[in-house]
C-alpha positions as CSV (number, residue, x, y, z in Angstrom):
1,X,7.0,2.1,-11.0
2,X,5.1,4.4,-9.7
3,X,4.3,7.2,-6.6
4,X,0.8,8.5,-5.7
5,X,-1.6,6.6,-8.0
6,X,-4.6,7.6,-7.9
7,X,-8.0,7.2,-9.1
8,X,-11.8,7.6,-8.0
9,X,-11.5,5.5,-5.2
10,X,-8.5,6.7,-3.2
11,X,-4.6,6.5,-3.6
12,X,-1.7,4.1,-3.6
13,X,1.0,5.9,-2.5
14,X,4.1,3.3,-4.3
15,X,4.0,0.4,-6.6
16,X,6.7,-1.2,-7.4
17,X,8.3,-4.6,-7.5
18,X,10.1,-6.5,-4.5
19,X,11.6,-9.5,-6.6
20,X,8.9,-11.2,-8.5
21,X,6.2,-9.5,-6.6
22,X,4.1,-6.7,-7.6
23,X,3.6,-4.6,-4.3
24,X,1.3,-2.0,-3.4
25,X,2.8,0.5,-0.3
26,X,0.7,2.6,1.9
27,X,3.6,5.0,3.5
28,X,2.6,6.2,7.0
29,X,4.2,8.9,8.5
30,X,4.1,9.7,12.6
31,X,5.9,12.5,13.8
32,X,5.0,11.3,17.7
33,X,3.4,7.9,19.1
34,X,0.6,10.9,20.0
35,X,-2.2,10.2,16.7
36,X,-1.3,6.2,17.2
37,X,1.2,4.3,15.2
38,X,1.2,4.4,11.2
39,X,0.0,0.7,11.3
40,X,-3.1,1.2,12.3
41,X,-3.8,3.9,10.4
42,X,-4.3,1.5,8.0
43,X,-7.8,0.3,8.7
44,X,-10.3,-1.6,7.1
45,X,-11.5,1.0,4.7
46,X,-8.5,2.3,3.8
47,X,-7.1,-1.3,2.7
48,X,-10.7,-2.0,1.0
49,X,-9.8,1.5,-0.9
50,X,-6.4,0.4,-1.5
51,X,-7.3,-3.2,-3.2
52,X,-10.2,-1.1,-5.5
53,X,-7.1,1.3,-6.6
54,X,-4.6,-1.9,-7.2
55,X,-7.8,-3.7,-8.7
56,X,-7.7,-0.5,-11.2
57,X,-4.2,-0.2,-11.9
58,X,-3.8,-3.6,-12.9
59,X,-6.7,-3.8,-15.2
60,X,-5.2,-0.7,-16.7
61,X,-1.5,-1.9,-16.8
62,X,-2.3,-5.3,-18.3
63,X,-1.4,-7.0,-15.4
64,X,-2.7,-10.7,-15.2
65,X,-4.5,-11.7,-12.3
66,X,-1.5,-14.8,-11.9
67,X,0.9,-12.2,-10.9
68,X,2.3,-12.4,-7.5
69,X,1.3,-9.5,-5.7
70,X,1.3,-8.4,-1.6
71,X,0.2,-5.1,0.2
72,X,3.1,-3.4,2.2
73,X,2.8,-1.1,5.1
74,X,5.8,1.3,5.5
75,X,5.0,3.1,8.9
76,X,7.9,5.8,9.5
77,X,8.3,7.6,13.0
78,X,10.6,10.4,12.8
79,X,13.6,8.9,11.8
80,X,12.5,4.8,12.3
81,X,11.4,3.0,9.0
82,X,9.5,-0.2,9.8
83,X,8.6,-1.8,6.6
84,X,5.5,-4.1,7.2
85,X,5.8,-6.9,4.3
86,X,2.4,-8.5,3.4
87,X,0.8,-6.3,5.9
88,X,-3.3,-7.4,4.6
89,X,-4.5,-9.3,2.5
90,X,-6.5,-8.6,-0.5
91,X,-10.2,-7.5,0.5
């Protein structure tokens, strides 16, 4: 739905839908394990930044607070995806 949403507060880099859920992705790229792994560059600030952003797009989409919804990780080392489903919860 959409890539690289963005407002005052930080980024979402995807959101889109994974069957009836409305997911946020943080994509993490690591060339080596040498700067840690793309999970845990996903610290506490950056998912309280990431649930202000989603907090944002949904007021702005229309989207009900009802609606099933999950943050996802997607950590990728050179050629590896690892998809991290439900990766944090809201903050």
């Amino acid at each position: 739905m959409e890539r690289n949403f963005r407002n005052r507060f930080g980024e979402i880099d995807l959101i889109g839908y994974d069957g009836e859920y409305l997911v946020f992705f943080e994509v993490k790229y690591r060339n080596s394990d040498g700067s840690g792994s793309g999970e845990d560059a996903v610290n506490a600030k950056k998912r309280h930044n990431i649930c202000k952003v989603s907090d944002y797009y949904r007021v702005l989409n229309g989207i009900g607070e009802f609606t099933p919804m999950r943050y996802d990780v997607i950590a990728i080392k050179g050629n590896q995806i690892h998809w991290i489903k439900n990766a944090f919860a809201y903050c």
